[in-house]
Backbone as ProteinMPNN parsed JSONL, in Angstrom:
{"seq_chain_A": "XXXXXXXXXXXXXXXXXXXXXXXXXXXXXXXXXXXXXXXXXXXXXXXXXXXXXXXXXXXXXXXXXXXXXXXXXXXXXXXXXXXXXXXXXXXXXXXXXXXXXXXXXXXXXXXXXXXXXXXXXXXXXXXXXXXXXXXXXXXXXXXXXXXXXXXXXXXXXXXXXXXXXXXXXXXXXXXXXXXXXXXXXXXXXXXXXXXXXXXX", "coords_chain_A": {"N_chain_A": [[19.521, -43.561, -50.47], [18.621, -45.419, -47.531], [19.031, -45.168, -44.377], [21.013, -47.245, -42.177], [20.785, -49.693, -39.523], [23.8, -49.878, -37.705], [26.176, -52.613, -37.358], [27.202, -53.677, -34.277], [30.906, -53.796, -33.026], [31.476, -55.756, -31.418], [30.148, -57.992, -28.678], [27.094, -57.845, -27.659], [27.018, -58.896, -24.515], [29.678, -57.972, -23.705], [30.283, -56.046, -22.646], [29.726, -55.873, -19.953], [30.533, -56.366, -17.385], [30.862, -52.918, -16.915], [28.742, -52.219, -18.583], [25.355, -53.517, -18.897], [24.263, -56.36, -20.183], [21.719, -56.217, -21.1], [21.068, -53.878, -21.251], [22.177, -52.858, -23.264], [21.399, -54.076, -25.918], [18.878, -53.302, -25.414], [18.827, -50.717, -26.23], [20.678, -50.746, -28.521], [19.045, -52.141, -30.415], [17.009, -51.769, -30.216], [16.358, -48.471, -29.22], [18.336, -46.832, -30.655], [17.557, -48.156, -33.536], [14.883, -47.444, -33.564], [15.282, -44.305, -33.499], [16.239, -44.62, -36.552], [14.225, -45.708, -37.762], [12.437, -43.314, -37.292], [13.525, -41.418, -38.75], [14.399, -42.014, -41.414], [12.065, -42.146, -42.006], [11.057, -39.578, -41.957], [12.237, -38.387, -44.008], [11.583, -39.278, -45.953], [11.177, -39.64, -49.996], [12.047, -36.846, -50.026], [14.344, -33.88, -50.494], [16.516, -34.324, -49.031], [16.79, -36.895, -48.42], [18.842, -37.737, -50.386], [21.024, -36.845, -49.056], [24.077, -37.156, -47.155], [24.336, -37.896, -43.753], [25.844, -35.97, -41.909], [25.677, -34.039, -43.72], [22.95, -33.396, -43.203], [22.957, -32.392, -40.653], [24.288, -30.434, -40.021], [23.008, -28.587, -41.534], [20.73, -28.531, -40.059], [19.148, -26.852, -38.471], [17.255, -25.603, -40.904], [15.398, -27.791, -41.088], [12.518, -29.873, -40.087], [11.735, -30.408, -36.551], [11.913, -33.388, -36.242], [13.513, -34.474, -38.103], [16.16, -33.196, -36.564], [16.053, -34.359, -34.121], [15.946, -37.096, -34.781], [17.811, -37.503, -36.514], [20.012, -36.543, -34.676], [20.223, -38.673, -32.903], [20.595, -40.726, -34.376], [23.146, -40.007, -35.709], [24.884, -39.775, -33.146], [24.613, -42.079, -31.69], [25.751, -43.77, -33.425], [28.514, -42.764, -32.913], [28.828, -43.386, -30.661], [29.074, -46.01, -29.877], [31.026, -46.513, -31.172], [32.967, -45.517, -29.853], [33.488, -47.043, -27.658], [34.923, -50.501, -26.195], [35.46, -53.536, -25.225], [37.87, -54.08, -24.822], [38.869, -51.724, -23.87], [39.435, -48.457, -21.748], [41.806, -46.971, -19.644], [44.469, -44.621, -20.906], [44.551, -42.337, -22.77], [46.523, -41.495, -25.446], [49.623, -40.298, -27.698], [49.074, -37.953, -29.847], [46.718, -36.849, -29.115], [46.781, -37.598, -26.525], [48.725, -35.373, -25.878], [46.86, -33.067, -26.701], [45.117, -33.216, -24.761], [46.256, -32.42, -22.506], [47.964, -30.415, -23.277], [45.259, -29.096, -23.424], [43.594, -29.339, -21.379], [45.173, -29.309, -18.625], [45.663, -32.184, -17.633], [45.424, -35.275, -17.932], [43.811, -36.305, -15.962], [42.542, -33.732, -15.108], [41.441, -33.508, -17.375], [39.168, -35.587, -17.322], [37.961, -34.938, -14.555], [36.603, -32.639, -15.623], [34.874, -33.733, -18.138], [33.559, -35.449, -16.834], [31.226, -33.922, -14.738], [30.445, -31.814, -16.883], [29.111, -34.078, -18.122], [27.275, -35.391, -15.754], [26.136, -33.152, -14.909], [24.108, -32.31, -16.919], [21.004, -31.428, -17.38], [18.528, -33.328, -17.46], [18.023, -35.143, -20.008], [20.661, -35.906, -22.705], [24.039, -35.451, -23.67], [27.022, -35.597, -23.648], [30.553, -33.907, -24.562], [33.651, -34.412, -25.947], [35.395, -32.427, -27.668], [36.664, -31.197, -30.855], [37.348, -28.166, -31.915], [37.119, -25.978, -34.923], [39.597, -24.598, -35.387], [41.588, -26.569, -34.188], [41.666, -26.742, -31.209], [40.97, -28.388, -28.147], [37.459, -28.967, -26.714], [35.185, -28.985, -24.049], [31.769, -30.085, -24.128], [27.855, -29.834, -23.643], [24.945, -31.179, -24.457], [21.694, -30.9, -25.313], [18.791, -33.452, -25.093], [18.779, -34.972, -28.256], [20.856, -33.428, -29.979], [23.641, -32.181, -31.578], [27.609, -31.776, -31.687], [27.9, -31.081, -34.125], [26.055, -29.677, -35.242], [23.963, -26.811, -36.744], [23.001, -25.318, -35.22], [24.287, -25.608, -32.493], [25.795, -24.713, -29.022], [28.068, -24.536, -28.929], [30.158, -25.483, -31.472], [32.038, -28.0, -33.555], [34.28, -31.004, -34.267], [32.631, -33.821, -32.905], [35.101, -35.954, -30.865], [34.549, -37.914, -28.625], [32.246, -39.036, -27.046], [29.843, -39.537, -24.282], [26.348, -40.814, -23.757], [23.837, -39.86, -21.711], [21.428, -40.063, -21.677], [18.542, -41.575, -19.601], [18.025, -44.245, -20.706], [20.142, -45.272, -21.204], [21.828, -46.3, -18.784], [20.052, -46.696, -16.622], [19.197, -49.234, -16.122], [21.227, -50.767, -14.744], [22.312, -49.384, -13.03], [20.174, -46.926, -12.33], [19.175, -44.381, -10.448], [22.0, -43.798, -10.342], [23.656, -41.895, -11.696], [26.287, -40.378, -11.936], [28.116, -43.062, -11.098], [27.621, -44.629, -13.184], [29.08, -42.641, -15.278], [31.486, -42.753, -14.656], [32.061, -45.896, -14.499], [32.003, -45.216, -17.233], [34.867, -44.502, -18.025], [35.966, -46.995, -18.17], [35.514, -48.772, -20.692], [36.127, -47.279, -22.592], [37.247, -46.63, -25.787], [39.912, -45.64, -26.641], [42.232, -46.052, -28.861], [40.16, -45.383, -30.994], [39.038, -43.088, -31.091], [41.515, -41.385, -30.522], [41.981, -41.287, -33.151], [39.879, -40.488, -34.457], [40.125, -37.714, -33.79], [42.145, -37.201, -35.106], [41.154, -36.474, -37.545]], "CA_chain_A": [[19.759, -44.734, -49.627], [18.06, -44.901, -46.61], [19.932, -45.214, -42.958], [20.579, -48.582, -41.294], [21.24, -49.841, -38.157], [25.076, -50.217, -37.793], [26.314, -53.447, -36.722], [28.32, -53.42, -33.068], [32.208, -54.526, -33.41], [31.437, -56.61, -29.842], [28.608, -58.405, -28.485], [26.025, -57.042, -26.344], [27.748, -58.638, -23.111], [30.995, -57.821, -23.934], [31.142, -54.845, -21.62], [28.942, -56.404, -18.83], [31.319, -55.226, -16.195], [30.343, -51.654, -16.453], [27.475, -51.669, -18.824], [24.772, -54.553, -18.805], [24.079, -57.103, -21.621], [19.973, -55.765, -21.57], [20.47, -52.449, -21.259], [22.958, -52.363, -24.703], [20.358, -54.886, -26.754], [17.616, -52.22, -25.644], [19.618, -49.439, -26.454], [20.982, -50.264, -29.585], [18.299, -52.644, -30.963], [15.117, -50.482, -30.228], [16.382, -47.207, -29.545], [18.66, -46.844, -32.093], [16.379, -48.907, -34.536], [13.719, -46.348, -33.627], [15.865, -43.226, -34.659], [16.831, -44.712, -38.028], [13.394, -45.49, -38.869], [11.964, -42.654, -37.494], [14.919, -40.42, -40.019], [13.79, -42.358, -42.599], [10.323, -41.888, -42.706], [10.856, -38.171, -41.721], [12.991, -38.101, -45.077], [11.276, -40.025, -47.7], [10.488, -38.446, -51.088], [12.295, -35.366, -50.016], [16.259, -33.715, -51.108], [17.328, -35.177, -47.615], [17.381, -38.896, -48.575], [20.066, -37.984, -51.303], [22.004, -36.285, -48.498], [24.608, -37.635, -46.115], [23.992, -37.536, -42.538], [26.41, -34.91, -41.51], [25.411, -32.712, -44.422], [22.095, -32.892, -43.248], [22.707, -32.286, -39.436], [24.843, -29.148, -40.345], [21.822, -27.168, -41.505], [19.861, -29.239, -39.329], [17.379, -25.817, -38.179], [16.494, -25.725, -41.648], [15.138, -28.655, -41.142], [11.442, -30.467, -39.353], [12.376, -30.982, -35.322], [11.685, -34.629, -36.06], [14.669, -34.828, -38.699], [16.95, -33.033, -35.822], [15.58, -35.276, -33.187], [16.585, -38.688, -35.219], [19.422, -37.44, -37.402], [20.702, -36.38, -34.032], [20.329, -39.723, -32.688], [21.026, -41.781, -35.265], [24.644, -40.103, -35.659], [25.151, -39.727, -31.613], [24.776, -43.008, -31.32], [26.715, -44.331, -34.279], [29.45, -42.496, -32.275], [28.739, -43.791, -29.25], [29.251, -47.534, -30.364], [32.646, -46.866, -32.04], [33.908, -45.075, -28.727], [33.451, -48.398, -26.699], [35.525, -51.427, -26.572], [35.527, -54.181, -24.245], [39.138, -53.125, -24.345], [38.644, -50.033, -23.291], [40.056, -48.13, -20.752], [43.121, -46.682, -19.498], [44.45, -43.679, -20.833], [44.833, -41.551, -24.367], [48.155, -41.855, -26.479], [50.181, -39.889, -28.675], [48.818, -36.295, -30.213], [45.718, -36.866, -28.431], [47.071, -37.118, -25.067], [49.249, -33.978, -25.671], [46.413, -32.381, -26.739], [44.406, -32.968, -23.948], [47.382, -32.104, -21.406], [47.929, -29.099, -23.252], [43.962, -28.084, -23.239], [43.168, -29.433, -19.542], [46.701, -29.206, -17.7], [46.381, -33.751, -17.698], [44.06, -36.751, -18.093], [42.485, -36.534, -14.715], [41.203, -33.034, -14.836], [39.87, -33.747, -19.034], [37.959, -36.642, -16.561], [37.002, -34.15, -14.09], [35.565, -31.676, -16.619], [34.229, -34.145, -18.746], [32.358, -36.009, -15.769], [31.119, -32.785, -14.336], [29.47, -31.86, -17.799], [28.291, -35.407, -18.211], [26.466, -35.439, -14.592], [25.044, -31.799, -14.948], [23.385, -32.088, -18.06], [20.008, -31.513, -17.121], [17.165, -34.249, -18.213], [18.086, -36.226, -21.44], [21.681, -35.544, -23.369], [24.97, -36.023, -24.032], [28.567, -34.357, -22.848], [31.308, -34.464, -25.992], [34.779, -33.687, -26.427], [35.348, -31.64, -29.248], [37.5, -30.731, -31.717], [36.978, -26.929, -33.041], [38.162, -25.804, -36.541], [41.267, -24.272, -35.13], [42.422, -27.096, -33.908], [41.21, -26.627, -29.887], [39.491, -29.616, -27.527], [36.75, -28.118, -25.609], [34.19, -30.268, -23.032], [30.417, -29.654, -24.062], [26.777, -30.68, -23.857], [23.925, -30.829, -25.388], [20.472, -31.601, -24.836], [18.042, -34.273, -26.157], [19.617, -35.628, -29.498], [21.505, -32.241, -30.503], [25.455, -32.355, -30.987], [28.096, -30.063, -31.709], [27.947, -31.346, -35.592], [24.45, -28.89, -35.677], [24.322, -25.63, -36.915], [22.276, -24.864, -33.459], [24.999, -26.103, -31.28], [26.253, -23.564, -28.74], [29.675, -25.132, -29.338], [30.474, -26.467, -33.169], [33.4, -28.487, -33.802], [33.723, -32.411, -34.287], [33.007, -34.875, -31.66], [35.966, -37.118, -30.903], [34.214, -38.83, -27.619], [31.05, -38.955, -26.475], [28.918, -39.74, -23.43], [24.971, -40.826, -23.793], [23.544, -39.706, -20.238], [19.805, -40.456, -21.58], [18.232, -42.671, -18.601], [17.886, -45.846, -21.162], [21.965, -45.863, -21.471], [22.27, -47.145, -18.045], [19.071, -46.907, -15.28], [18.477, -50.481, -15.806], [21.858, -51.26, -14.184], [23.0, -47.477, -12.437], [19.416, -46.887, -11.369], [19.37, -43.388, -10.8], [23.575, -43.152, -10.408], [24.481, -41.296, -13.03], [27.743, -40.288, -11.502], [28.378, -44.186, -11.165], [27.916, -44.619, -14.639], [30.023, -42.022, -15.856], [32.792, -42.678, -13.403], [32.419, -46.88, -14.576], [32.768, -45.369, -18.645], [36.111, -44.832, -18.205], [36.709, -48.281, -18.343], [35.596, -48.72, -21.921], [36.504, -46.315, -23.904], [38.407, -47.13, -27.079], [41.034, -44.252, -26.899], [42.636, -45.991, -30.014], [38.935, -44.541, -32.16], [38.807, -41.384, -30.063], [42.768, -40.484, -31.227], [41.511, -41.824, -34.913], [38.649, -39.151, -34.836], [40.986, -36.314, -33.311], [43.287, -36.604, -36.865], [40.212, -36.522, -38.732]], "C_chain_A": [[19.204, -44.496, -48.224], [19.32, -45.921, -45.294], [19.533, -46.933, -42.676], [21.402, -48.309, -40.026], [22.697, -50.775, -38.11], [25.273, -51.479, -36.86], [27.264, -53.401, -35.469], [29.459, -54.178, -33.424], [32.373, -55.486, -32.267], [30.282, -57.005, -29.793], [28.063, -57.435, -26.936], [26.195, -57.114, -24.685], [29.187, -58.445, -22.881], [31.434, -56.734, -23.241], [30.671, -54.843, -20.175], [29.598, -55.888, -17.337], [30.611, -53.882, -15.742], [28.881, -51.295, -17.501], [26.501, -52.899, -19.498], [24.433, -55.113, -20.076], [22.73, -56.395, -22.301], [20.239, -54.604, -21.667], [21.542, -52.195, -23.039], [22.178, -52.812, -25.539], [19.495, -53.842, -26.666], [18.301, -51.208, -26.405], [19.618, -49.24, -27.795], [20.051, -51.109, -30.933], [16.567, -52.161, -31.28], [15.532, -49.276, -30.028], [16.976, -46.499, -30.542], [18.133, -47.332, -33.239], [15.831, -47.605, -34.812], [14.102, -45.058, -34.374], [15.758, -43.206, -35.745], [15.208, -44.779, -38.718], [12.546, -44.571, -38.958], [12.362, -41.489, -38.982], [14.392, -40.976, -41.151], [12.493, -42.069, -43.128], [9.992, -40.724, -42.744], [11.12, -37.589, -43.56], [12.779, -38.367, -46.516], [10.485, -39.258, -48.256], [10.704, -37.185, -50.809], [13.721, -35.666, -50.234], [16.733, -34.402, -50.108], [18.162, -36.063, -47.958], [18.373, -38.657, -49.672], [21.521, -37.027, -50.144], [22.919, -37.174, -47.564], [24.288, -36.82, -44.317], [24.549, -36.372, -41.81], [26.312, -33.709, -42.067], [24.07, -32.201, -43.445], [21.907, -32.093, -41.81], [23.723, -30.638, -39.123], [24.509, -28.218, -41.15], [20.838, -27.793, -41.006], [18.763, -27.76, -38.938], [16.782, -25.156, -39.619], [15.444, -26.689, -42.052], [14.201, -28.981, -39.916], [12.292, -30.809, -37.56], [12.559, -32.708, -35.217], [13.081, -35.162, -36.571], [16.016, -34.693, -37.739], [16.976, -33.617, -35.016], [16.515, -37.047, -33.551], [17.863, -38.405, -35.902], [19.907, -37.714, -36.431], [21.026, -38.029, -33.117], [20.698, -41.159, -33.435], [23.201, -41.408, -35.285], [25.342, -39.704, -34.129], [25.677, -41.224, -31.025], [25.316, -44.257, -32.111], [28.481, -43.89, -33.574], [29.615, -43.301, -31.519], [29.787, -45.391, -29.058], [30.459, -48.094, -30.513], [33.46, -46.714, -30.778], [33.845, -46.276, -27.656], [34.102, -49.708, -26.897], [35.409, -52.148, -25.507], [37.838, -54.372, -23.526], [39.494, -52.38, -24.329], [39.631, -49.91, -21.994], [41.326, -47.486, -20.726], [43.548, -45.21, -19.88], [44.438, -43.251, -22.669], [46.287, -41.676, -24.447], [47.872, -40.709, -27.409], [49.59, -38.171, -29.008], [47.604, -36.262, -29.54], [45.995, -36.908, -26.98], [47.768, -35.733, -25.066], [48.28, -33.549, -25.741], [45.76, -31.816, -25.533], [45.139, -32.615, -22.39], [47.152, -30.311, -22.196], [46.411, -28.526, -23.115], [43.375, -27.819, -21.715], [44.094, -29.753, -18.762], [47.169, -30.358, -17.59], [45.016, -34.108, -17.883], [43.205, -36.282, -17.222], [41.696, -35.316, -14.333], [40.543, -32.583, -16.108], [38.573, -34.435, -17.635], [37.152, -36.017, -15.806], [36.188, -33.196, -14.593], [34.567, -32.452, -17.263], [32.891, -34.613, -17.626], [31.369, -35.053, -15.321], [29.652, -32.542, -15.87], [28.685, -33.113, -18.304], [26.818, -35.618, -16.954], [25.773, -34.495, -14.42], [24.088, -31.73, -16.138], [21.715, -32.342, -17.687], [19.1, -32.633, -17.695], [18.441, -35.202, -19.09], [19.35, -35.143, -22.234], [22.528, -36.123, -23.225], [26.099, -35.154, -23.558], [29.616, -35.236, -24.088], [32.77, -34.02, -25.101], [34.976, -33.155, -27.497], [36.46, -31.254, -29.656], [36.836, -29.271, -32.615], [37.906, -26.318, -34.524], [39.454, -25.235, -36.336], [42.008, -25.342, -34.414], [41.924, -28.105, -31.664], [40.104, -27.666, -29.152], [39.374, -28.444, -26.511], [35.926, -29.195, -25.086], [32.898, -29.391, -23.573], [29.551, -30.842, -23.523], [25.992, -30.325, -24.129], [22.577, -31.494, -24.799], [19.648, -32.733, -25.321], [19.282, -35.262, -26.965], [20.706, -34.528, -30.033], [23.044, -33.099, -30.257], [26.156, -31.562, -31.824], [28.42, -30.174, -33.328], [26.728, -29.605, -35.969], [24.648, -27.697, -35.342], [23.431, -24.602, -35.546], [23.077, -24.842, -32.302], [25.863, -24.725, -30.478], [27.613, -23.731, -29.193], [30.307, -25.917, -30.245], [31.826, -27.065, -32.769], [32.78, -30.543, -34.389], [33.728, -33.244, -33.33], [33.822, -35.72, -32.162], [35.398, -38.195, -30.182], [33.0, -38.175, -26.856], [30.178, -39.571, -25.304], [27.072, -39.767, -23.619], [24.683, -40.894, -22.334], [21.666, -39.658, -20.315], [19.669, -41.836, -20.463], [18.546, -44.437, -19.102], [19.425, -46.38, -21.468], [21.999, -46.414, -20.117], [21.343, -47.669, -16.496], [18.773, -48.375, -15.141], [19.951, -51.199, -14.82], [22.121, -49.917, -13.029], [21.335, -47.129, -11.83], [19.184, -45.126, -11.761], [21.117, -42.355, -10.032], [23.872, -42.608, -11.016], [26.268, -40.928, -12.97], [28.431, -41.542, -11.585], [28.111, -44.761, -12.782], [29.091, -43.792, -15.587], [31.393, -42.468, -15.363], [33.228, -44.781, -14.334], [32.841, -46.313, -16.377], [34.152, -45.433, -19.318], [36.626, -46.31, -18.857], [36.324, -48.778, -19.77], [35.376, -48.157, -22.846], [37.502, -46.744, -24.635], [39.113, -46.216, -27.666], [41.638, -44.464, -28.54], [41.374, -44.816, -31.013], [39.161, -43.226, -31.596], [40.409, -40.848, -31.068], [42.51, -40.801, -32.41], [40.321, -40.844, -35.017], [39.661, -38.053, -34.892], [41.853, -36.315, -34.702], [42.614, -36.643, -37.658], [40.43, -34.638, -39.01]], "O_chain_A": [[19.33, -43.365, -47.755], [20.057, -46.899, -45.416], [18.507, -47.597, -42.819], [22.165, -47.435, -39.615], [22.776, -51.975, -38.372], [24.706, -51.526, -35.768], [28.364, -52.965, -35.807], [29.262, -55.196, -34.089], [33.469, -56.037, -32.172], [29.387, -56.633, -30.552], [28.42, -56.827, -25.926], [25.887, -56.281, -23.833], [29.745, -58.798, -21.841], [32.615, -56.402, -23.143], [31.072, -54.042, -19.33], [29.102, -55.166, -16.472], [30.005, -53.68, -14.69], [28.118, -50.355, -17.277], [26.839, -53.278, -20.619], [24.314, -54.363, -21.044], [22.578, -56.088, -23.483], [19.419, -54.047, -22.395], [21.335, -51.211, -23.749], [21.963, -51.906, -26.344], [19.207, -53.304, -27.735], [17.919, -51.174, -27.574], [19.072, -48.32, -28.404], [20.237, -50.852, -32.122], [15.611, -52.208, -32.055], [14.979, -48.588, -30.885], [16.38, -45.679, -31.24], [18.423, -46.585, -34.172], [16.054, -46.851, -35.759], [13.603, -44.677, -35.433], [15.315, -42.213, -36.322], [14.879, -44.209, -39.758], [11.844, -44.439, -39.961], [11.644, -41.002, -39.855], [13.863, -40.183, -41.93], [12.035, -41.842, -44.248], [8.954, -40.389, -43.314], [10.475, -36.739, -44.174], [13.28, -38.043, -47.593], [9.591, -38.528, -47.829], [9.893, -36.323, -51.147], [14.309, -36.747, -50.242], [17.545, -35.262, -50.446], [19.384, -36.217, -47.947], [18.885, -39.743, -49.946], [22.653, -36.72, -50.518], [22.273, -38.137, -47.151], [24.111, -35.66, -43.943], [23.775, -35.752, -41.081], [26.598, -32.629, -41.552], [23.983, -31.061, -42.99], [20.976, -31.3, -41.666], [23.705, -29.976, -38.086], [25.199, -27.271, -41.526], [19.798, -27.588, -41.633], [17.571, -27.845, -39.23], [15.926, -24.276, -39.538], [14.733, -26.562, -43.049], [14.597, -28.632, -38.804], [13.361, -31.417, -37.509], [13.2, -33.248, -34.316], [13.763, -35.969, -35.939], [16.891, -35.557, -37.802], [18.152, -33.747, -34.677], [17.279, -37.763, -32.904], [18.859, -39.118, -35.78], [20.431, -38.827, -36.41], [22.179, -38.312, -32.791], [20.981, -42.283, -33.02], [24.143, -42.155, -35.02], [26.501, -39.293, -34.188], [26.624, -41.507, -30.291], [25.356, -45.412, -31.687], [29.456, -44.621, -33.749], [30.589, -44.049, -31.607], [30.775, -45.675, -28.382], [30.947, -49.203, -30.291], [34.407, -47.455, -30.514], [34.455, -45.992, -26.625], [33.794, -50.167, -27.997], [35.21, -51.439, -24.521], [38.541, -54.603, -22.543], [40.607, -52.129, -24.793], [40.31, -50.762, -21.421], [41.965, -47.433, -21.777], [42.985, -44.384, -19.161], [44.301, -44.074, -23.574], [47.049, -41.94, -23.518], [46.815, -40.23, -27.82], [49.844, -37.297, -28.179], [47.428, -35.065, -29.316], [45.338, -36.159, -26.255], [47.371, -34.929, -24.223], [48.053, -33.246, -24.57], [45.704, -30.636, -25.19], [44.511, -32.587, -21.332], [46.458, -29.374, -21.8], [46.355, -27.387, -22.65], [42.948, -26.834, -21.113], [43.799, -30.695, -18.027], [48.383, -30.514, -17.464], [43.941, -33.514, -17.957], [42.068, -35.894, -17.489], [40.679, -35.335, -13.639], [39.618, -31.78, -16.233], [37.539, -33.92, -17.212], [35.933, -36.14, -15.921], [35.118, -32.918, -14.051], [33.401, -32.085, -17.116], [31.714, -34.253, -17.617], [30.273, -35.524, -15.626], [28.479, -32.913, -15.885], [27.612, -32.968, -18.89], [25.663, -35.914, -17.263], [24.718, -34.666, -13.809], [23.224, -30.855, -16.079], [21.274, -33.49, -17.746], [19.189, -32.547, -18.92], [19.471, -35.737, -18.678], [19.17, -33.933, -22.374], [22.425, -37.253, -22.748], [25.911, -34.023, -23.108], [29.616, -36.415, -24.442], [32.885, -33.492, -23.995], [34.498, -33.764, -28.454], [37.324, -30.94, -28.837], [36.106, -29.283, -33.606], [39.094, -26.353, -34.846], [40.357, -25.429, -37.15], [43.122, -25.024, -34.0], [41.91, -29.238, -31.185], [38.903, -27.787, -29.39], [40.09, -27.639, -25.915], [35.952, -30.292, -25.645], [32.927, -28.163, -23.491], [29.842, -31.982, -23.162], [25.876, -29.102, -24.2], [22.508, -32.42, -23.991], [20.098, -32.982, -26.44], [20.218, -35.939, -26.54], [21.59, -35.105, -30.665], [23.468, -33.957, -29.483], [25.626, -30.765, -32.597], [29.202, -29.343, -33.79], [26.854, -28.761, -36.856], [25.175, -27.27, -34.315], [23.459, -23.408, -35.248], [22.765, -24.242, -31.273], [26.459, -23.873, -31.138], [28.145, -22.866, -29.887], [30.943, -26.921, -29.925], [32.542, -26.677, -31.846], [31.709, -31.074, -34.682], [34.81, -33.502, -32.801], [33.747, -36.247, -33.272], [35.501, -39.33, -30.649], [32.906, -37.101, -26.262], [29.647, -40.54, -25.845], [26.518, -38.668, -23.607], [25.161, -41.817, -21.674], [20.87, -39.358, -19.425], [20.411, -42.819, -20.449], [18.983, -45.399, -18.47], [19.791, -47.496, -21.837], [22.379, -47.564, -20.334], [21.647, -48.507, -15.648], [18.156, -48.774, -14.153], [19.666, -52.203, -14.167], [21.776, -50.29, -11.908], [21.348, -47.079, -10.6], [19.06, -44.655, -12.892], [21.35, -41.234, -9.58], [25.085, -42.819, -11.033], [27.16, -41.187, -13.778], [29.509, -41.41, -12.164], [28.986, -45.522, -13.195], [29.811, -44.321, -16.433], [32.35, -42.359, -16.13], [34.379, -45.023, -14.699], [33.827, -46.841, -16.892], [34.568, -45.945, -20.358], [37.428, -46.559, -19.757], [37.274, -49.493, -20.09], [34.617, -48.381, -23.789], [38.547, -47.198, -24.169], [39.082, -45.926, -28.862], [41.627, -43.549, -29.363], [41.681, -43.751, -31.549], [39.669, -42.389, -32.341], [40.38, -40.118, -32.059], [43.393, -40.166, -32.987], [40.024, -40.582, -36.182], [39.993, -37.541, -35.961], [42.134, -35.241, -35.233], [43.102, -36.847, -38.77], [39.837, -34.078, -39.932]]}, "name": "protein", "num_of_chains": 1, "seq": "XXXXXXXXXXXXXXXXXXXXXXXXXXXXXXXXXXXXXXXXXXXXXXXXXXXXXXXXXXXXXXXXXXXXXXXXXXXXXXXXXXXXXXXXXXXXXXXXXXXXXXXXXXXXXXXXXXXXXXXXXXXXXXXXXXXXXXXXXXXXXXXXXXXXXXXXXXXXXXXXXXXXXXXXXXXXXXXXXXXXXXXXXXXXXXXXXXXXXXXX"}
C-alpha cells in the first residue's frame, strides 16, 4: 500500500491566531505531499512497500538517505498534525502532567527546556518529548527529518509531542522569530493526543 496524505481534523485557518492559514496549506499540501511521494517512489518494487512506516524508520540506516529523509517526514509530520488543535492550549492532565512534574520539577520548566531545544536546533529540525522504554520523558532534537523513532537517533524512545522548527512551518508569518513561534505553539497544542500517545 503506498503512503497518503493524511487528512487534517481542522481547517487550514483554524489556528490563524498563532499559525497562518498559507503557511499550513503550504506545509501540509506541498510539503507533506512531497515527502509521501517522494517515500513512495523511493520504495516501489522493493520489501519496504510491504512494511509499515515505523518498522521501516526503526532500521531506517539500513536503508537509502532518501527513504530516511521522507519516511522521516512523512511520520514527523503525521505527528505534528495530531498534536495541534484549534483547541489547544493550556496545560497537560492526569499521568501526563505527573509525569512531566516528576521529570522537569513543573509545566513551566518542561516549556523552558522544551523551548530552549526547539530554538537551538541548528538549521532545519525538530525538538520532541519523548517517552523511553523505561518509562522516562526526556526533551530532544533532531536534525533534518530524523526522530527519536530511528535507529540513528541519539535519543530512542516514542515521541509524544513534537515541534517542526523547519523555516516553511512558520517564516511566512514569524519571519525569522523562531522564539516567537515556539513561545505562540503553546497555544495549540492538543494535550488531550499528547496524554493519548504517553499511554501508548
Amino acid at each position: 500500500m503506498a503512503f497518503e496524505l493524511p487528512k487534517l481534523d481542522y481547517a487550514y485557518n483554524a489556528l490563524d491566531a498563532h499559525i497562518d492559514a498559507l503557511t499550513m496549506d503550504i506545509h501540509h499540501s506541498k510539503h507533506h505531499a512531497a515527502y509521501i511521494n517522494n517515500l513512495n517512489n523511493a520504495i516501489k518494487g522493493s520489501a519496504l512497500e510491504t512494511q509499515g512506516l515505523e518498522e521501516i524508520l526503526k532500521n531506517v540506516s539500513a536503508h537509502a538517505p532518501v527513504v530516511r529523509n521522507n519516511g522521516g517526514g512523512h511520520y514527523n509530520h503525521n505527528l505534528f498534525w495530531k498534536v495541534l488543535s484549534p483547541n489547544g492550549g493550556g496545560v497537560p492532565k492526569g499521568d501526563l502532567a505527573d509525569a512531566i512534574n516528576k521529570y522537569f520539577g513543573s509545566f513551566d520548566k518542561f516549556k523552558e527546556l522544551f523551548s530552549a531545544a526547539a530554538a537551538t536546533r541548528f538549521g532545519s529540525g525538530w525538538a520532541w518529548l519523548v517517552k523511553k522504554d523505561n518509562g522516562e520523558l526526556v526533551i530532544s532534537s533532531t536534525p533534518n527529518q530524523d526522530n527519536p523513532l530511528m535507529d540513528v537517533a541519539e535519543i530512542k524512545g516514542v515521541p509524544v509531542l513534537a515541534i517542526d522548527v523547519w523555516e516553511h512551518a512558520y517564516y511566512l508569518k514569524y519571519q525569522n522569530r523562531r522564539p516567537d513561534y515556539i513561545a505562540a505553539f503553546y497555544n495549540v497544542i492538543n494535550w488531550d493526543e499528547v496524554g493519548r500517545r504517553f499511554k501508548l
